[in-house]
C-alpha positions in Angstrom: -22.3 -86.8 -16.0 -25.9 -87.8 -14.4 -27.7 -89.4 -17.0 -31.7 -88.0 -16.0 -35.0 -89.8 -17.8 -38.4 -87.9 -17.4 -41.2 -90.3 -16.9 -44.8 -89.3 -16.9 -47.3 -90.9 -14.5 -50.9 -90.2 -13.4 -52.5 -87.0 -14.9 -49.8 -84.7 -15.0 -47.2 -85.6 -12.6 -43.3 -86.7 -13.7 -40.9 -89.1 -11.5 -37.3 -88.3 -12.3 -34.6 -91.0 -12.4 -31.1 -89.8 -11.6 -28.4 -92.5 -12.3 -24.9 -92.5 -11.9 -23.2 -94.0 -15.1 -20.0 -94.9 -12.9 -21.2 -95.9 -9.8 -24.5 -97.2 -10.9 -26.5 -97.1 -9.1 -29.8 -94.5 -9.7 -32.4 -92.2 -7.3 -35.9 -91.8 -8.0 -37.3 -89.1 -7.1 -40.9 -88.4 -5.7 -42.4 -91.7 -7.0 -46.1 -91.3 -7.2 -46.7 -94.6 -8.7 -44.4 -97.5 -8.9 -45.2 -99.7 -11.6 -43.8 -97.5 -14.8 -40.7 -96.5 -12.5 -39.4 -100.4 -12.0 -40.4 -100.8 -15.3 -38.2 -97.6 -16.8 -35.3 -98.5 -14.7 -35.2 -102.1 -15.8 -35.6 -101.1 -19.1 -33.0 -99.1 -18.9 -30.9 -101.7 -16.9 -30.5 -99.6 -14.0 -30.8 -100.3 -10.4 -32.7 -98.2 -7.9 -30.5 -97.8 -4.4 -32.5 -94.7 -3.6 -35.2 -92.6 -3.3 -35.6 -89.5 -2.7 -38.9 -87.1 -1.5 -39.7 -83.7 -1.4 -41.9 -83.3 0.7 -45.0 -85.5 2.0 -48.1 -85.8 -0.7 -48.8 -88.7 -1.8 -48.3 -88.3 -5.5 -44.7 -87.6 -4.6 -45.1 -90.5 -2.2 -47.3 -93.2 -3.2 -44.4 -95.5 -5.1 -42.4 -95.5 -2.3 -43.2 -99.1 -0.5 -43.5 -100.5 -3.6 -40.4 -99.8 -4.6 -38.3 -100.1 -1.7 -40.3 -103.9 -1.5 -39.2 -104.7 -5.2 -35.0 -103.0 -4.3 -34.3 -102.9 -1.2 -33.8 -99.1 -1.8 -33.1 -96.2 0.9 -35.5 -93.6 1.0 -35.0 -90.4 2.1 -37.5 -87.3 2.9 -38.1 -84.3 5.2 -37.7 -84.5 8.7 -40.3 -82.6 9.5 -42.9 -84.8 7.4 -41.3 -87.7 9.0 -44.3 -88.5 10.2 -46.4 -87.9 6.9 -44.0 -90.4 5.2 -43.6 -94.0 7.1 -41.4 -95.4 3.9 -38.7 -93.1 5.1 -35.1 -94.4 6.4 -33.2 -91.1 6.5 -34.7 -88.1 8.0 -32.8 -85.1 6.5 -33.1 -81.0 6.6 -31.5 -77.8 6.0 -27.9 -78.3 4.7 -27.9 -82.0 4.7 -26.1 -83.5 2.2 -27.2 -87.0 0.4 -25.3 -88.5 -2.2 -25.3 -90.7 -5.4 -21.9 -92.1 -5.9 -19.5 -89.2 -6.1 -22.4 -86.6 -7.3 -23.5 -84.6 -4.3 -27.0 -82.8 -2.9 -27.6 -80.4 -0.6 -31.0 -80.4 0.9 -33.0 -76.6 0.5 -35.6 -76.4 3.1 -38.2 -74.3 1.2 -41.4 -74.5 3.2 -44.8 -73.2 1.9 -46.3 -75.7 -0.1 -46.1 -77.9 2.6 -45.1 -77.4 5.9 -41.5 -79.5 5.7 -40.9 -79.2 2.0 -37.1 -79.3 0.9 -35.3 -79.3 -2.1 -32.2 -81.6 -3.5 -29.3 -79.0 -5.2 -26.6 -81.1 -6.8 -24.2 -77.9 -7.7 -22.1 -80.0 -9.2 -23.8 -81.0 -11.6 -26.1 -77.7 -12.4 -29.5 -79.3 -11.2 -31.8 -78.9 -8.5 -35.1 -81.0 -8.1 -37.5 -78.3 -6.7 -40.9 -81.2 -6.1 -43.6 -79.1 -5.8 -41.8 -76.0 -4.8 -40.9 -74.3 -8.2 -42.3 -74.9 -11.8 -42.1 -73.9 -15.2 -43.6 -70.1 -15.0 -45.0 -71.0 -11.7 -45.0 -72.4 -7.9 -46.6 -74.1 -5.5 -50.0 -73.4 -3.7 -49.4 -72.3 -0.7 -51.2 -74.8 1.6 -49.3 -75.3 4.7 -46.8 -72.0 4.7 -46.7 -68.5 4.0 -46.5 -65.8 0.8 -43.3 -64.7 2.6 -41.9 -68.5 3.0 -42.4 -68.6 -0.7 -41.0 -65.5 -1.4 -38.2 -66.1 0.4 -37.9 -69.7 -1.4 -38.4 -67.9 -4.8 -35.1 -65.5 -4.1 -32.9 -68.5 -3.1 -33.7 -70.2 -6.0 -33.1 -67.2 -8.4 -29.0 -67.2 -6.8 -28.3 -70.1 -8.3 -26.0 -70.1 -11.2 -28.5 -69.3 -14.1 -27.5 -72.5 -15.9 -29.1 -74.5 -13.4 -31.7 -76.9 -14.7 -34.9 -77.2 -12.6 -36.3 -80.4 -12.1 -39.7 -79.9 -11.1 -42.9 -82.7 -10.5 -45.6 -81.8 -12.9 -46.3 -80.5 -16.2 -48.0 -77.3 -15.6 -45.9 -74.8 -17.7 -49.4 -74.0 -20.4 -51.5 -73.3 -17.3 -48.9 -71.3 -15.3 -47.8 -69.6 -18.7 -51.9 -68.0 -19.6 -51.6 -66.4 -16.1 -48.6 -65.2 -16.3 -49.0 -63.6 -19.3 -52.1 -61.4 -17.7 -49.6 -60.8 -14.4 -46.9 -59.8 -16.8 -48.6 -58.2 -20.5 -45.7 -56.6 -21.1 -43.1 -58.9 -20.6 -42.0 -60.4 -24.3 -39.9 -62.8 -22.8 -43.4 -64.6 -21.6 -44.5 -64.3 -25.0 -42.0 -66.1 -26.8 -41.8 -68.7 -24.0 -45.2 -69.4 -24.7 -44.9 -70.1 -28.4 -42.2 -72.6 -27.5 -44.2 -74.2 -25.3 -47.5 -74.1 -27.7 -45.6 -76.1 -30.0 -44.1 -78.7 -27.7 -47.1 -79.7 -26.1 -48.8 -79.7 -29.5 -46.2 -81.9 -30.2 -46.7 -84.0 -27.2 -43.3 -83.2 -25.8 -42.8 -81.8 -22.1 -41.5 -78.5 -20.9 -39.4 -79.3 -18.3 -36.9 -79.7 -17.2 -36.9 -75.8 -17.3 -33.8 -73.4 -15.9 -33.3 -70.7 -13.1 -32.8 -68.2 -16.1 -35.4 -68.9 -17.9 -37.9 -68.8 -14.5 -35.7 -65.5 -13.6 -36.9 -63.9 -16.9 -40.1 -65.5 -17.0 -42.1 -66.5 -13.7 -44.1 -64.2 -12.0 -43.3 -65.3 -8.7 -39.9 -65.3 -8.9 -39.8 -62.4 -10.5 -42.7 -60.4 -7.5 -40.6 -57.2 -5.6 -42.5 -58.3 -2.2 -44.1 -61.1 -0.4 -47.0 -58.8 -1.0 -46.9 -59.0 -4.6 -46.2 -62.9 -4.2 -49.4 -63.3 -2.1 -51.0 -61.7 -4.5 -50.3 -63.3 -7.9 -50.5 -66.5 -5.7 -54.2 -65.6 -5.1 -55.0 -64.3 -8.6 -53.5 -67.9 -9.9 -55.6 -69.8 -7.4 -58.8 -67.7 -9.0 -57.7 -68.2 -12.9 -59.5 -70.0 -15.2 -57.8 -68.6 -18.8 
């Protein structure tokens, strides 16, 4: 099993470290910062061999040559941000596979957010780190792509196994949650999500990792009928202020 800490940097963003108990060596992935990630992993005694991007901002980014200057690590990212993302070593796309140890992910190109965002699915091990792609209740602006890239990006995600847990890079489950309670009023299973996560983030605890049932039953963008619909809940988010 994949042994997976959550830690919180900047404002709202989280870096994920992914370590491999037998192997040991560990990924990070989408380091904005570096500083509290070499400090996590040393606590923990693990050793960074990799990173791994999503796609090109640079608070999925900015840790990168920090990191790689303190380990040595590989870093791998999007092709087609290659260009966006100087740290990188290995270029990788649609159906590439990357692995830690014996644990293996396939690379998701789902392009909308930005123009070359992907996606890391390790089926094996039920998990798939989505970047900026899919939250909690929510996804991505759609800066560099399309309503129907993100449509399409919404419906792949929904096939995987239900069980799956989403690993996404910021806590915005309370915003995402108020609006989708107005997209969906009737929808109780919004309801009681959002009395769950009332009370974690009263309690200072995070939402997320969150799962592709819970987003199939409670996201409004997984959950639109059309790239229609998608564009516009996408637009009615971008004007919401509850």
């Amino acid at each position: 099993m994949l042994e997976i800490a959550r830690i919180p940097v900047l404002n709202d963003n989280y870096v994920w470290l992914v370590h491999d108990p037998v192997g040991g060596d560990t990924v990070v992935v989408d380091p904005a910062v570096a500083d509290p990630v070499l400090a996590e992993a040393d606590r923990r005694g693990w050793r960074i061999g990799q990173v791994w991007n999503t796609h090109w901002h640079p608070d999925h980014t900015g840790g990168n040559a920090a990191i790689k200057a303190a380990t040595g690590c590989t870093i791998t990212g999007p092709a087609t941000e290659a260009d966006r993302i100087p740290t990188l070593d290995r270029q990788v796309d649609e159906g590439d596979v990357v692995v830690l140890g014996k644990h293996r992910a396939t690379v998701l190109a789902v392009p909308a957010h930005t123009a070359g965002h992907i996606a890391y699915h390790l089926a094996g091990d039920a998990a798939v780190f989505v970047g900026d792609t899919l939250f909690a209740m929510g996804c991505g602006r759609l800066f560099e792509g399309t309503a129907e890239q993100m449509f399409a990006n919404m419906r792949r995600l929904a096939a995987l196994p239900a069980d799956t847990a989403v690993y996404c890079a910021h806590e915005y489950t309370e915003a995402n949650g108020r609006y989708a309670l107005t997209a969906e009023p009737d929808n109780a299973a919004i309801a009681a999500r959002m009395a769950e996560v009332a009370r974690l983030r009263a309690a200072g605890e995070a939402t997320v990792p969150t799962s592709i049932s819970a987003e199939r039953a409670t996201n409004p963008f997984m959950r639109a009928d059309s790239a229609e619909q998608l564009a516009e809940r996408r637009a009615a988010k971008d004007r919401f202020r509850g």
